[in-house]
C-alpha positions, 0 to 999 in steps of 0.5 A, a space after each residue: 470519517 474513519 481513516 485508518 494508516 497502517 505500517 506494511 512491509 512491502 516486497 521489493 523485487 531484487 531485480 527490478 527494483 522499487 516499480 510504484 509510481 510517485 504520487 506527485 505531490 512534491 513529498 519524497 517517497 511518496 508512492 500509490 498504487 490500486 490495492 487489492 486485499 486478499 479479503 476483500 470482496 469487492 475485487 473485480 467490482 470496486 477499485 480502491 487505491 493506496 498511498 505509500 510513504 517511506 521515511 527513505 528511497 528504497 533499497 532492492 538490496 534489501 529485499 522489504 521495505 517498511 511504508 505508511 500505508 493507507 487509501 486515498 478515499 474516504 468511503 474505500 473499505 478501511 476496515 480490511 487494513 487489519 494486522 496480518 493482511 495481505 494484500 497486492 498493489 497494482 496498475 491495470 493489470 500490471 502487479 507491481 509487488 505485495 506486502 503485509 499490514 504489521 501494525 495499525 498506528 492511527 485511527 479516527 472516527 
């Protein structure tokens, strides 16, 4: 299995604040959401979804958050989780912010 992780900055909105819904799994600032890569070809075909952890609660006041990104599922297209993509994260058609991958940090296969 290939599994990549990833550190994105993440947008968050000055007004309404962090939006992406807590995964449950009782860790704190864990975060998921649908992902759609600007690259990706599958969009509209295929939907993949991403969690998200930050080290702290997210500040609106600061306008970006560092998180630990990566898919939820083994057969989701790791390989767009490159330094330099963009991507949007989502539920249904409700767009809750956007980022950048800025560094690839583990991978195994």
């Amino acid at each position: 299995m290939k599994d990549r992780k990833a550190l994105a900055e993440i947008a968050i909105d000055p007004e309404k604040g962090w939006l992406l819904p807590t995964f449950g799994s009782g860790k704190p600032n864990r975060y998921w959401a649908h992902v759609h890569f600007e690259n990706d070809p599958t969009w509209k075909q295929k939907v993949w979804t991403f969690n998200v952890d930050l080290d702290r609660a997210p500040d609106p006041k600061a306008g970006t958050v560092a998180a630990t990104v990566y898919f939820m599922a083994e057969n989701a297209p790791h390989e767009l989780i490159q330094e330099g993509a963009k991507f949007e994260l989502s539920c249904m058609d409700n767009i809750y912010t956007h980022g950048v991958i800025t560094r690839i940090f583990e991978t195994k296969e």
